[in-house]
TIBA-657780 format. One record per residue: residue number from 0; x, y, z of N, C-alpha, C in turn. Coordinates in nm, 4 decimals. Layout:
<pt donu="NUM" n_c1="X" n_c2="Y" n_c3="Z" ca_c1="X" ca_c2="Y" ca_c3="Z" c_c1="X" c_c2="Y" c_c3="Z"/>
...
//
This chain:
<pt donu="0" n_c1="-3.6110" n_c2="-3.6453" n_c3="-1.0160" ca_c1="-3.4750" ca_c2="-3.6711" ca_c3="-0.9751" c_c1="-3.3765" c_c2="-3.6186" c_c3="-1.0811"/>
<pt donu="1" n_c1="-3.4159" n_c2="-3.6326" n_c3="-1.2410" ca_c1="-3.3143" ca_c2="-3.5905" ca_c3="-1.3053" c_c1="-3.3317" c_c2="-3.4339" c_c3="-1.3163"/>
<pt donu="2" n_c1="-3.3984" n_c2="-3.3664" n_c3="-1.2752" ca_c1="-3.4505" ca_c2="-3.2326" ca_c3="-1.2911" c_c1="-3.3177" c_c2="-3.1729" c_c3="-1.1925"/>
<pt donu="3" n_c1="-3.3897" n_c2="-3.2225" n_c3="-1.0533" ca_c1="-3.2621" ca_c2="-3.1906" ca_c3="-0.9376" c_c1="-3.1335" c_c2="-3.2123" c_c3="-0.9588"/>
<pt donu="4" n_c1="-3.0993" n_c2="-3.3142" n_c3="-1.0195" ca_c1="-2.9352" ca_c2="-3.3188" ca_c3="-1.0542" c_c1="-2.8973" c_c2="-3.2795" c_c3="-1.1345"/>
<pt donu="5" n_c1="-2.9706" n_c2="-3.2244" n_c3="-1.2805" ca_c1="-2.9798" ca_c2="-3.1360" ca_c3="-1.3724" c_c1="-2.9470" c_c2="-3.0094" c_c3="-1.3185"/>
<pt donu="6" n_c1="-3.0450" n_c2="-2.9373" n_c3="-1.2613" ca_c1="-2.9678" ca_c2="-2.8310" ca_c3="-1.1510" c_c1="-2.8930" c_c2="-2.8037" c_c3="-1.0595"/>
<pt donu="7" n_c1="-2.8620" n_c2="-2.9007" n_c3="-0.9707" ca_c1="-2.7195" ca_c2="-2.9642" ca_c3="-0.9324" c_c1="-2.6175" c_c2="-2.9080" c_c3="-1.0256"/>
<pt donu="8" n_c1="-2.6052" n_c2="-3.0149" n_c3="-1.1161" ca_c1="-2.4753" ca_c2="-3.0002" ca_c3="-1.1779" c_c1="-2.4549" c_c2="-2.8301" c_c3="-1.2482"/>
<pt donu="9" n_c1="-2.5771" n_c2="-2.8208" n_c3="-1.2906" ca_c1="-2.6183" ca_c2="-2.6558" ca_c3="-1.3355" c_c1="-2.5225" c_c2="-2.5639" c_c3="-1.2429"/>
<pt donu="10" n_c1="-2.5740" n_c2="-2.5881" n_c3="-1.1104" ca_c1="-2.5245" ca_c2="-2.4585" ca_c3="-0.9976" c_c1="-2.3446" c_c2="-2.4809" c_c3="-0.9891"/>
<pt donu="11" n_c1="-2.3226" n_c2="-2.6486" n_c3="-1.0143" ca_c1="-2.1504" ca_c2="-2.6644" ca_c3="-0.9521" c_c1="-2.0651" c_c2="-2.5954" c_c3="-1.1046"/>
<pt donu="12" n_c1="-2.1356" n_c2="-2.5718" n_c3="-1.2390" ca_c1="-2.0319" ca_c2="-2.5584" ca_c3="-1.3069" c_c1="-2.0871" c_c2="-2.4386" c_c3="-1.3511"/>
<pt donu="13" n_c1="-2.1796" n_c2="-2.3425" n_c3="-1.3256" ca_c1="-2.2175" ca_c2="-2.1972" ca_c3="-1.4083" c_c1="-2.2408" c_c2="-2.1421" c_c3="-1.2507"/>
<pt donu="14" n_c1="-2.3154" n_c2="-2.1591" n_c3="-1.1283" ca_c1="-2.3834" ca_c2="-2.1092" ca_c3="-1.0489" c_c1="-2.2566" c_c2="-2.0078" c_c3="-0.9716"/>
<pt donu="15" n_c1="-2.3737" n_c2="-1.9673" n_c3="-0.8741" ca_c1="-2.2667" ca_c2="-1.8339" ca_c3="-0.7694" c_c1="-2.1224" c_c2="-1.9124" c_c3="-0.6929"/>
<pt donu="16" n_c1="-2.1767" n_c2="-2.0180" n_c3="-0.6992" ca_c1="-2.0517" ca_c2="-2.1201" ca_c3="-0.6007" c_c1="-1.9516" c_c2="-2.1976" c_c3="-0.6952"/>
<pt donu="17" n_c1="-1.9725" n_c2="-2.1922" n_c3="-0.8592" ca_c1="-1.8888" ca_c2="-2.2494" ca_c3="-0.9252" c_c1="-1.7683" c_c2="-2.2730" c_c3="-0.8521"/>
<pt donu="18" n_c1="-1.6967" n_c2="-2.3981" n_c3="-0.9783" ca_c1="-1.5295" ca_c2="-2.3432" ca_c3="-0.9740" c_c1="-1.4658" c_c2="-2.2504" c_c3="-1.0563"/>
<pt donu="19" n_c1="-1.5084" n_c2="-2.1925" n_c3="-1.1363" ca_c1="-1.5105" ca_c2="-2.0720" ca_c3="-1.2197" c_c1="-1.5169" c_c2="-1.9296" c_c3="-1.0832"/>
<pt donu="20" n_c1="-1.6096" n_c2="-1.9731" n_c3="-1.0236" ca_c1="-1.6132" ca_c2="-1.8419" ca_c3="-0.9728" c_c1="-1.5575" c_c2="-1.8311" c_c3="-0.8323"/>
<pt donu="21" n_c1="-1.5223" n_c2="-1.9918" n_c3="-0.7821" ca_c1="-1.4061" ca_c2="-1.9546" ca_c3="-0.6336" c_c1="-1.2873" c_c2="-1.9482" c_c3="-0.7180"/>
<pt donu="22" n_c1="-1.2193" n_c2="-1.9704" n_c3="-0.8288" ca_c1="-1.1546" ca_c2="-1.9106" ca_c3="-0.8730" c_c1="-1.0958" c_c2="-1.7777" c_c3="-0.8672"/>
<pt donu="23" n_c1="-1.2097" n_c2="-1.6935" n_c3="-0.9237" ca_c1="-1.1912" ca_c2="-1.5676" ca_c3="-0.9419" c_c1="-1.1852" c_c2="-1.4818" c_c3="-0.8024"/>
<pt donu="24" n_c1="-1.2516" n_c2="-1.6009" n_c3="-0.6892" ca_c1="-1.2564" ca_c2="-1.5074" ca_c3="-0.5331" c_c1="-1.0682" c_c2="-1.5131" c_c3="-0.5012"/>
<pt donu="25" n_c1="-1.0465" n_c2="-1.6541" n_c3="-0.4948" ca_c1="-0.9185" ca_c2="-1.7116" ca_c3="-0.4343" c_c1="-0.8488" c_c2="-1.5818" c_c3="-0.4698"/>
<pt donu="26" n_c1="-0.8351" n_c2="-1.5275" n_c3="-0.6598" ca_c1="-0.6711" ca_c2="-1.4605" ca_c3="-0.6988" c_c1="-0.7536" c_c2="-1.3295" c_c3="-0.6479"/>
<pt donu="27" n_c1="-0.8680" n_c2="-1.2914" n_c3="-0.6627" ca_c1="-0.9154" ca_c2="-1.1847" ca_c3="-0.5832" c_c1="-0.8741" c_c2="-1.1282" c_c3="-0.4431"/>
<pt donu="28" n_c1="-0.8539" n_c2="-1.2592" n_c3="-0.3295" ca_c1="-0.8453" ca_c2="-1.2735" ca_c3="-0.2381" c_c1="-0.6998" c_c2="-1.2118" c_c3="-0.2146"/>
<pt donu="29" n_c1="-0.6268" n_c2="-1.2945" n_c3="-0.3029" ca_c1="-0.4783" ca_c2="-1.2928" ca_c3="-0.3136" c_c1="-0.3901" c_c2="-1.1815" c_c3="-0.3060"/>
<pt donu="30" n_c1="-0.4604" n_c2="-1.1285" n_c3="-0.4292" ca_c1="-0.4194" ca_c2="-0.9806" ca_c3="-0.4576" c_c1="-0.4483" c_c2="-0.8457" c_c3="-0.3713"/>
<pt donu="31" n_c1="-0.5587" n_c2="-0.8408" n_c3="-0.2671" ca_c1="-0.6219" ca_c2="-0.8058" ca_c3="-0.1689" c_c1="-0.4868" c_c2="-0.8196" c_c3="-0.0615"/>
<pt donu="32" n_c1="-0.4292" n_c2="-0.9581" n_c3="-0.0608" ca_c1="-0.3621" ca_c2="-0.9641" ca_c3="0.0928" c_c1="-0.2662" c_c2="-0.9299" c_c3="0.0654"/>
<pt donu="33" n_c1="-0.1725" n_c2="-0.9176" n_c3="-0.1073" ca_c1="-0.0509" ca_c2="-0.8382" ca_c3="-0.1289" c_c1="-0.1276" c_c2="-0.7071" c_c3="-0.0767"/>
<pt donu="34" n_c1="-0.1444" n_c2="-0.6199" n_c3="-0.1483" ca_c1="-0.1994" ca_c2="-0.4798" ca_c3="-0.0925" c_c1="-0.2408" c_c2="-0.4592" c_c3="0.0117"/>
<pt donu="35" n_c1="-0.2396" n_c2="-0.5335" n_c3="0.1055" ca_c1="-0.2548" ca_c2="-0.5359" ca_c3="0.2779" c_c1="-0.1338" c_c2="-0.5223" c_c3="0.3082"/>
<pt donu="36" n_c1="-0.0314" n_c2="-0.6292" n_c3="0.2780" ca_c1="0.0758" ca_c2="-0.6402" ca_c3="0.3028" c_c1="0.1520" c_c2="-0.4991" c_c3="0.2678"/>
<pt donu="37" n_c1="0.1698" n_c2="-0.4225" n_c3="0.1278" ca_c1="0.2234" ca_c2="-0.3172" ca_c3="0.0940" c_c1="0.1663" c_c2="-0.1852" c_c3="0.1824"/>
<pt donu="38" n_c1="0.0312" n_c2="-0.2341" n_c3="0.2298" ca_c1="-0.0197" ca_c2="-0.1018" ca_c3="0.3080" c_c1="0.0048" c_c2="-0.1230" c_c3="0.4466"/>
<pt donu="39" n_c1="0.0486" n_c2="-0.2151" n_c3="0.4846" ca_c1="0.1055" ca_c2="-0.2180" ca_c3="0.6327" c_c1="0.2862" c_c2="-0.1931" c_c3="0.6341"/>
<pt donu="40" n_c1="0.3490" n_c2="-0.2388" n_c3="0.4856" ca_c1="0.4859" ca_c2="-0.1660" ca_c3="0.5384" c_c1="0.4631" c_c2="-0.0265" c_c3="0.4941"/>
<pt donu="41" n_c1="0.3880" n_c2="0.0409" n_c3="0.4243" ca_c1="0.4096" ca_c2="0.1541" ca_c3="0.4186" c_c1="0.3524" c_c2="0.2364" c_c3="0.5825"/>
<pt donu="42" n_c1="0.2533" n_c2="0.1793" n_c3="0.6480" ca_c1="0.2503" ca_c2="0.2223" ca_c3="0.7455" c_c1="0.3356" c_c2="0.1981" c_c3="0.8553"/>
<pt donu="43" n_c1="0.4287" n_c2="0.1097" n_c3="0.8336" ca_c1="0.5121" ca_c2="0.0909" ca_c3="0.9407" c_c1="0.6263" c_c2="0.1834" c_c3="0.8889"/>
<pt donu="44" n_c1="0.6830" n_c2="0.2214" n_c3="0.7780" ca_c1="0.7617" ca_c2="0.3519" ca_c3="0.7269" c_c1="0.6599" c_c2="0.4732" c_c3="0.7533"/>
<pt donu="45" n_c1="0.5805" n_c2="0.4879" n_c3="0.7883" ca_c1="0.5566" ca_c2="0.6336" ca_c3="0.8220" c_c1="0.5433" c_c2="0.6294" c_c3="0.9940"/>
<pt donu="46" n_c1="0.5112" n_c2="0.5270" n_c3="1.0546" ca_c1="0.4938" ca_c2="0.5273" ca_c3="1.1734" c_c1="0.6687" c_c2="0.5682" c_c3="1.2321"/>
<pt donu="47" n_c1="0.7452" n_c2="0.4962" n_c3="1.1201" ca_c1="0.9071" ca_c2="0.5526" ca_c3="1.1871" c_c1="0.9497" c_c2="0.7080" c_c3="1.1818"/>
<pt donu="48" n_c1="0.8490" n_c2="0.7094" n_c3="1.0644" ca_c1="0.9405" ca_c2="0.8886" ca_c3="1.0089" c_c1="0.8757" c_c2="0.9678" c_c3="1.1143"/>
<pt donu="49" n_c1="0.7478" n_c2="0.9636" n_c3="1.1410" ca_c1="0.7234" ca_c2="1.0277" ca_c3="1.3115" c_c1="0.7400" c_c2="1.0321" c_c3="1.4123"/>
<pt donu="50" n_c1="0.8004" n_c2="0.8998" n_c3="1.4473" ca_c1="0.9092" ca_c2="0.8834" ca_c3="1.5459" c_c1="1.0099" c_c2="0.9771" c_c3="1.5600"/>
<pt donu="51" n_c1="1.0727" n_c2="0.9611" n_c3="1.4002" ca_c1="1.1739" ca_c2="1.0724" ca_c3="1.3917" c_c1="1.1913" c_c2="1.1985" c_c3="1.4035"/>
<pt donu="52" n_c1="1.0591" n_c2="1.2479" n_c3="1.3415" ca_c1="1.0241" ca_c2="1.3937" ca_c3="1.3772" c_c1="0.9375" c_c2="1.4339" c_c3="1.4997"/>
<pt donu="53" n_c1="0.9360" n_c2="1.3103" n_c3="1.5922" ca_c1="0.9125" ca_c2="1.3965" ca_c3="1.7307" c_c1="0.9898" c_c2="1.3850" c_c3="1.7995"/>
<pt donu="54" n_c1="1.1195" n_c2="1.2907" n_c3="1.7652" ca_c1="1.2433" ca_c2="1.2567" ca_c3="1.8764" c_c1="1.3877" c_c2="1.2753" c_c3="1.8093"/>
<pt donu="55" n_c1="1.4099" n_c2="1.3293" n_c3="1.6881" ca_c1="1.4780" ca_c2="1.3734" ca_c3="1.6128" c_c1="1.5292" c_c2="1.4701" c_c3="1.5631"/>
<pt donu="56" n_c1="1.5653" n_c2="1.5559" n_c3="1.6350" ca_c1="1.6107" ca_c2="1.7089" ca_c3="1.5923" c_c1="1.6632" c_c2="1.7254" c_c3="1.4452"/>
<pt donu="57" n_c1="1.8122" n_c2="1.6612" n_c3="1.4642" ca_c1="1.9082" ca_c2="1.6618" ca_c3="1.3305" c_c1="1.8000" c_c2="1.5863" c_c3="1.2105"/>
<pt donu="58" n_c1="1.7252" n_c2="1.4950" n_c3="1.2850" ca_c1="1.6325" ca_c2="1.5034" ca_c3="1.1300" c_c1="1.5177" c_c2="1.5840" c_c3="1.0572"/>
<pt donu="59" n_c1="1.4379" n_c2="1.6543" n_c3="1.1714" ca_c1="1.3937" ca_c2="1.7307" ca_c3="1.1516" c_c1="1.4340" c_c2="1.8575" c_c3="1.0576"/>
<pt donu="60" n_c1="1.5824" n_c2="1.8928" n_c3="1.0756" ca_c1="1.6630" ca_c2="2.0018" ca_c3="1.0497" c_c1="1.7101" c_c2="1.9108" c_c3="0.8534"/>
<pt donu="61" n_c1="1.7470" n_c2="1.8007" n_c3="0.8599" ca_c1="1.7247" ca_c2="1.7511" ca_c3="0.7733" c_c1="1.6237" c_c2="1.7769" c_c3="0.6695"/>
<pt donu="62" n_c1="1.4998" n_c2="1.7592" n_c3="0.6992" ca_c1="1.3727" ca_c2="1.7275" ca_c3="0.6039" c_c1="1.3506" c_c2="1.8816" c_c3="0.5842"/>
<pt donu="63" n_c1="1.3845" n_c2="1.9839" n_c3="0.6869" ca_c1="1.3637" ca_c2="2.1311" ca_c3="0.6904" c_c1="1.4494" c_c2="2.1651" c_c3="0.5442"/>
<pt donu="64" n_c1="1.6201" n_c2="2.1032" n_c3="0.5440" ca_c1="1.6899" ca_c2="2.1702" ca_c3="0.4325" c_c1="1.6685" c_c2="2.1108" c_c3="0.3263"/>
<pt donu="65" n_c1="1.6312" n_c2="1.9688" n_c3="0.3146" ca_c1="1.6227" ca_c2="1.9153" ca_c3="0.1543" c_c1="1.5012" c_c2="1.9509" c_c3="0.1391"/>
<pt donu="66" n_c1="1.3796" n_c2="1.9502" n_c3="0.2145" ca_c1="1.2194" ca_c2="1.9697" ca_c3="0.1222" c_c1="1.1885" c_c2="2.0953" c_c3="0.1230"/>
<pt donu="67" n_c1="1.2473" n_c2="2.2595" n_c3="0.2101" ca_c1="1.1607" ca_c2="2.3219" ca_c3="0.1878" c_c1="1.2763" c_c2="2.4415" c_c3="0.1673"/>
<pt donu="68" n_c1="1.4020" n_c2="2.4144" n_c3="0.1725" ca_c1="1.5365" ca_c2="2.5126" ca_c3="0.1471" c_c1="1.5689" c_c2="2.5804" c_c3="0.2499"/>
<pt donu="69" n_c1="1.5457" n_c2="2.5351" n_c3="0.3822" ca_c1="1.5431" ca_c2="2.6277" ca_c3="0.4498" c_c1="1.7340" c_c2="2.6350" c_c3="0.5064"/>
<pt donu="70" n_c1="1.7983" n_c2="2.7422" n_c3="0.5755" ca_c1="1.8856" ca_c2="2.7553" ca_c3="0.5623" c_c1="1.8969" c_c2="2.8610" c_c3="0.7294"/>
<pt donu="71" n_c1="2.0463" n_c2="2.7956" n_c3="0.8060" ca_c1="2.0370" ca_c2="2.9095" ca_c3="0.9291" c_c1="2.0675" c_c2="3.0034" c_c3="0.8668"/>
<pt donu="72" n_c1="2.0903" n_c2="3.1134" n_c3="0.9879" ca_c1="2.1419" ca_c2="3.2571" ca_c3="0.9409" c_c1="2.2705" c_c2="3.2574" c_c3="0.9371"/>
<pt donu="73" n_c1="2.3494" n_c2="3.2219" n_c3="0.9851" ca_c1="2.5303" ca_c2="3.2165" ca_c3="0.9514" c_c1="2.5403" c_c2="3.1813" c_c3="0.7889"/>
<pt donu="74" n_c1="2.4402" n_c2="3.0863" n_c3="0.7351" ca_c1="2.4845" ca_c2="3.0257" ca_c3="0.6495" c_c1="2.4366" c_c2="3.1115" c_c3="0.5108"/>
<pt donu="75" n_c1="2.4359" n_c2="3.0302" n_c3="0.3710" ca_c1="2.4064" ca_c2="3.0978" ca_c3="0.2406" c_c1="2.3872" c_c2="2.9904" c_c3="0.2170"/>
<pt donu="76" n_c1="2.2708" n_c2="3.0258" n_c3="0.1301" ca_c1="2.2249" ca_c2="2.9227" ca_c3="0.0359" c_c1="2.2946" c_c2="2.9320" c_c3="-0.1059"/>
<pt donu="77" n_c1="2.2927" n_c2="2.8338" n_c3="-0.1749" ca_c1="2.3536" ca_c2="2.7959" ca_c3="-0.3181" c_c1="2.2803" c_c2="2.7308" c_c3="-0.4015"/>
<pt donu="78" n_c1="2.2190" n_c2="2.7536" n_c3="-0.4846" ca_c1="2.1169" ca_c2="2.6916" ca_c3="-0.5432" c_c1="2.2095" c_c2="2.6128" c_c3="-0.6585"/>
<pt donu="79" n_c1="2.2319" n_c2="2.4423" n_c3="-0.6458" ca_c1="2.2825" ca_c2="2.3738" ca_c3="-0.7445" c_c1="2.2534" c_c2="2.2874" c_c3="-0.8265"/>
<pt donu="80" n_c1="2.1192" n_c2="2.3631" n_c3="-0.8719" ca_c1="2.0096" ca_c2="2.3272" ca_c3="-0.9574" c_c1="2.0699" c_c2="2.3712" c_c3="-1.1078"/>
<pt donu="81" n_c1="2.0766" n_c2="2.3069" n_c3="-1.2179" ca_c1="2.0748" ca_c2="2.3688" ca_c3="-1.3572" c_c1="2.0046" c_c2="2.4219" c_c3="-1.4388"/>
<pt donu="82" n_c1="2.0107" n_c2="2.6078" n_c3="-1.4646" ca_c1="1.9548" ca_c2="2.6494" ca_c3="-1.5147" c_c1="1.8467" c_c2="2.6070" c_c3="-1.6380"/>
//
């Protein structure tokens, strides 16, 4: 009997099921469901920006002139970047 509760108490304060070690699951856990959370608004910001660029002309024409310089033909470009 004292053998068994010897190991008993063994498993509740060192073993796989400690409180030492649901500890370490819980902030494990925690930190897991922030980064769920950050990876679902970032997917809900990209799920919009495709929205935009399949139903969005003027934004399209947008993302065309700030990311890749592009420019109509009436117009001139100006580069107002510092040497």
């Amino acid at each position: 009997m004292i053998i068994v509760s010897a190991s008993l108490a063994y498993d509740i304060l060192y073993g796989q099921f400690s409180f030492n070690e649901n500890k370490k699951i819980e902030s494990l856990i925690s930190k897991k469901e922030k980064e769920l959370i950050e990876i679902s608004d970032e997917n809900e910001s990209l799920k919009e920006e495709i929205s935009l660029l399949k139903n969005n002309d003027e934004y399209v024409e947008h993302i065309a002139r700030e990311n890749l310089g592009l420019i109509k033909e009436e117009e001139e470009y100006i580069n107002d970047e510092p040497e």
